[in-house]
N, C-alpha and C positions, 0 to 999 in steps of 0.2 A: 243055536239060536236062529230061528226064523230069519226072513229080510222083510223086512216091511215093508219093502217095494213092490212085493208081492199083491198087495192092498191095491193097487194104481188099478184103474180100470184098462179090460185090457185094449182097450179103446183107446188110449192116452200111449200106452205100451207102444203101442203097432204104430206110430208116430213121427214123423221126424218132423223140427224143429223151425220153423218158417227163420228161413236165414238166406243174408248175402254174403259174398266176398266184400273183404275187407280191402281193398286196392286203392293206392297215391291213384291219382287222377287229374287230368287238365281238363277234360270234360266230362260228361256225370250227365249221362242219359239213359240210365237205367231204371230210373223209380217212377217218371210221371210226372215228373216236380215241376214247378215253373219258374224257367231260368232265371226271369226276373226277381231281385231282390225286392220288398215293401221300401218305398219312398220313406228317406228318416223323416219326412214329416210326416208319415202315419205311424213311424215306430213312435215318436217322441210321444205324440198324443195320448198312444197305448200306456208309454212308459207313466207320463202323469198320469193318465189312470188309475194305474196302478200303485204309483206315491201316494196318490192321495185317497189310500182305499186304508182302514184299520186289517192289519195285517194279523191281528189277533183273534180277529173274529174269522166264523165262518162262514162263507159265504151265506145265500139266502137258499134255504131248504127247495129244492128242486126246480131252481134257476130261473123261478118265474119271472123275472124282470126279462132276461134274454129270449125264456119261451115269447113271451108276448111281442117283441120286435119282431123276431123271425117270424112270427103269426102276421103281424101287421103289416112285413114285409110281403107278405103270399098271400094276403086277405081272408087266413084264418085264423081262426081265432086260436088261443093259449094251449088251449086243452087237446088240442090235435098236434102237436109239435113235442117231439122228444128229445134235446142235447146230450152228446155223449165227448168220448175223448175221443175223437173222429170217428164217421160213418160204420168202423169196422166195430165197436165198443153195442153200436143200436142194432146194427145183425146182429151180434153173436146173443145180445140178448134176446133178440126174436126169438132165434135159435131156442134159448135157453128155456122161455117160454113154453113152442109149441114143438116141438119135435122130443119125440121117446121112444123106446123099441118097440116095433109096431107100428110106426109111423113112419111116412116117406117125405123123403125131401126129393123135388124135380128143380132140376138146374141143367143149363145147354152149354155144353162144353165144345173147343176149349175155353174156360171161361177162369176167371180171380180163382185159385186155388185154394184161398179158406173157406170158402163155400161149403164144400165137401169137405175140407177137412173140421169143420168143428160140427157138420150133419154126422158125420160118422162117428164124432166122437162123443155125441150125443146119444148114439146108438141106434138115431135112427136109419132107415132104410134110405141109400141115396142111389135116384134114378138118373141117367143123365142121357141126355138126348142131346147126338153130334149135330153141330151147327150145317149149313150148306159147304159146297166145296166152294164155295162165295163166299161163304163165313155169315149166309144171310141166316135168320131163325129160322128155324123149320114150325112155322104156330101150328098147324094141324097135331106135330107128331108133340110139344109141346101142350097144345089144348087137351089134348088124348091122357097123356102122364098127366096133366095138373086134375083133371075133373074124376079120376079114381076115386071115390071115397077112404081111404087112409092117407090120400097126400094131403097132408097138414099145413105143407108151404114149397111154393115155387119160388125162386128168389132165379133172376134173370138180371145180368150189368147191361147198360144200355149208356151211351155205348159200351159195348163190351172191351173188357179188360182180357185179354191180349190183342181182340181183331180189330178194333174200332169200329164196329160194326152195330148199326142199331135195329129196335124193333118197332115197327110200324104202331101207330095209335089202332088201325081196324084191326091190326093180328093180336094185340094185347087186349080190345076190349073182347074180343071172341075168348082168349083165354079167362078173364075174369068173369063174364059170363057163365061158364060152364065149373069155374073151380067150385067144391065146394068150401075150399080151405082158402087160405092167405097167399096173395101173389107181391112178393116183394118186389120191388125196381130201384136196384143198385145205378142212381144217377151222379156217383162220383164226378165224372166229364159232362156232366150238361152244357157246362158252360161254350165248348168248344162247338155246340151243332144247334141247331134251331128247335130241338124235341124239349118238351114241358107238357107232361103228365100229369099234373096239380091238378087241371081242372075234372079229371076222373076220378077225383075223389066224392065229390059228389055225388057223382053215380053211383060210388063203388065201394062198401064198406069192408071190402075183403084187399084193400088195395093200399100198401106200403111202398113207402120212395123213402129214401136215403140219399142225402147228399152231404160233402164233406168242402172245409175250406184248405183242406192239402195242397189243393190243384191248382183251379184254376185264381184264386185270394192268396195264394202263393202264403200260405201259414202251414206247413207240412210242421216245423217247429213247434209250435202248437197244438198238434192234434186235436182238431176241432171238428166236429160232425154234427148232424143231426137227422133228424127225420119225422116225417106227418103222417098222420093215419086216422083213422077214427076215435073218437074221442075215449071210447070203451075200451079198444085195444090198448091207445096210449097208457090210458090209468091201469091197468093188468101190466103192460113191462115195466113200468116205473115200481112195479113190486118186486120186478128184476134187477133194476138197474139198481148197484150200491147209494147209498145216502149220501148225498154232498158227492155223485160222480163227476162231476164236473168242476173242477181247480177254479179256485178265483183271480185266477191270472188270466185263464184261458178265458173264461167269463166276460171279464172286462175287456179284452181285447175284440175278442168274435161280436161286441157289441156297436164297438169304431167301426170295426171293418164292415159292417154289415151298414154305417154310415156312406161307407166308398166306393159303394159298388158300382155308381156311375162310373166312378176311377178308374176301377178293373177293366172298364169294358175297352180302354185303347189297349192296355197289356195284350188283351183275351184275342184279340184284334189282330197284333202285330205276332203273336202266335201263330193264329190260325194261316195267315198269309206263308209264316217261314214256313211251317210246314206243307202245305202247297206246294212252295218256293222248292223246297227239299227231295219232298216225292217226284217231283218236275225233272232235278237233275238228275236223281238217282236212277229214276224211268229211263233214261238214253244212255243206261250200261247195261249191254247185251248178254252181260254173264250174270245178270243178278233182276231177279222178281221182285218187283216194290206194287204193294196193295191198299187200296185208296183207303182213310180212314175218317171218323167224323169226332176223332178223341186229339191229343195233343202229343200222338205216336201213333207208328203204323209198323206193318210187319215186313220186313224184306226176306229173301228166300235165295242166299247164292247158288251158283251153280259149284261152287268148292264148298268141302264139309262147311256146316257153318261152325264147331268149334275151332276152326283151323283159322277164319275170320274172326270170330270174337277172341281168341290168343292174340292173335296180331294186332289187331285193336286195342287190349291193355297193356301190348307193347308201344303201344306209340301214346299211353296212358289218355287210352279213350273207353270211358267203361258206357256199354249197353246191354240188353235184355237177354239171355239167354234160355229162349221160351221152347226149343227143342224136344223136353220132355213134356210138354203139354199133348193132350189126346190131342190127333191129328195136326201135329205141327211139327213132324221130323225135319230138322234142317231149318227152323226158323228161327229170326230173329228179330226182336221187338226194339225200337230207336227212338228215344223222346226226343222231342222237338224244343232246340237247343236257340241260344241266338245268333240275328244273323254271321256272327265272325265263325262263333261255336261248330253251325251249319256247315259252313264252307270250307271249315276244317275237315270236319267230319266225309264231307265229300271227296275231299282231295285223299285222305287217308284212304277209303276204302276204294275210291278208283285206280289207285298205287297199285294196292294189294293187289285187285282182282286182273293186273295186267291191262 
């Protein structure tokens, strides 16, 4: 008898599994996450919400009450906005949409690692162009890969997920300019830096942004996302996107919080500062490279292996990023920006280690 696994594309085959260590922990700065917990008086709010929602029914067919806030919230209108079960759910269905064999996906690495991994498992052709030894873009070599006619989509994180590193408004509208496909912009961390792409949507019907509320709205438990685009492209992924993708939990909450966003802004705030705070002391240890970031993690570089540091680290049950096998990042590793006691641990622990 056959194996029906045989059937798997072998695109899916050739695969491994986006997975973490499972590791006890006293601090937990490997994901992005924001230290801070949501204030029970914005959980309670969510929670009525959600008591007082008929749990029998189903939500509203393609989340139009929510498209329309986030619309309102950006000063676009319904029909340019897409919700998913966080940022990663409105890629992959981009993905799903436009890339096929034959077709190129350009992305600048080292960058978010399912980028590539669902371009290829798509079947399409993935390009990817190495960032600076600065981690800045390269938009020329960038513009060059996106304006091929087969590249179907460029998809770029800004900032970028492992560097924190972002991309210019003049070096992205040169690439949308010249694409003749779709240029995604993965804005997961906008929160943390002063860039907001929105208003190139006007200009720019070839141009997708992705933002998620994991981060910086501190809802990672909810898996909440979304994205805006042209009104045309919108309605074509929503033939992607499953029916009712979006839970009516998630629904009613990403609808509070999207009330709070003033709120956020001292969290986003006193983030921004620790990590400053962070890269500051870590900068005046002579055996170890710390690089400036505009996301809510930055990359350090010991002068000892870095898996010899990150062992000793979840010995002292401190878990962070172990980004080493990323193109051009032997020896690194990625550290979210924890709070200030968190920090201070975190610094005394690896100043230990490194002698």
């Amino acid at each position: 008898m056959s194996n029906p696994l045989e059937y798997l594309k072998e695109s899916v085959r050739n695969k491994k599994i986006y997975t973490l260590p499972d590791i006890d922990y006293d601090i937990k700065a490997n994901q992005n996450e924001n230290p801070y917990d949501l204030p029970e008086s914005v959980k309670s709010e969510i929670l009525q919400g959600i008591e007082s929602t008929d749990w029998n029914r189903y939500p509203r067919l393609g989340s139009g009450g929510l498209r329309e806030k986030i619309g309102q919230s950006m000063g676009l209108p319904a029909g340019q906005v897409m919700v998913g079960n966080g940022s990663n759910e409105i890629i992959l269905a981009v993905m799903n949409a436009l890339l096929q064999p034959g077709k190129q996906l350009v992305i600048a690495e080292p960058t978010f690692s399912l980028y590539r991994h669902y371009g290829e498992i798509s079947g399409a052709r993935v390009e990817a162009v190495r960032l600076k030894e600065d981690f800045a873009f390269p938009a020329d070599e960038i513009t060059d890969k996106s304006q091929q006619p087969d590249t179907a989509l460029t998809v770029l994180c800004s900032p970028n997920n492992p560097t924190g590193s972002t991309i210019g408004e003049t070096e992205l509208r040169e690439i949308l300019n010249t694409a003749p496909g779709f240029v995604l912009i993965d804005e997961a961390y906008i929160d943390f830096c002063s860039q907001d792409f929105c208003p190139l949507l006007d200009d720019y019907s070839n141009l997708i942004i992705t933002r998620t509320f994991s981060k910086a709205f501190a809802f990672a438990l909810g898996r909440f996302g979304y994205g805006v685009a042209a009104p045309d492209l919108v309605n074509e992924i929503y033939k992607v996107l499953m029916p009712y993708n979006l839970n009516g939990f998630s629904e009613i909450a990403a609808g509070i919080l999207l009330q709070h966003r003033t709120d956020m802004e001292t969290t986003i705030n006193r983030i921004v500062r620790e990590r400053e705070r962070l890269i500051g002391r870590l900068s005046e240890l002579d055996s170890l490279d710390v690089y400036p970031s505009e996301a809510n993690f930055f990359l350090i570089k010991p002068e000892i292996p870095s898996d010899e540091l990150y062992e000793q680290l979840i010995g002292e049950k401190i878990l962070i990023r172990d980004v080493s096998h990323y193109p051009g990042l032997d020896n690194y590793l990625r550290i979210s920006t924890g709070t200030p006691k968190e920090n201070d641990n975190m610094f005394t622990a690896i100043a230990n280690i490194l002698g």
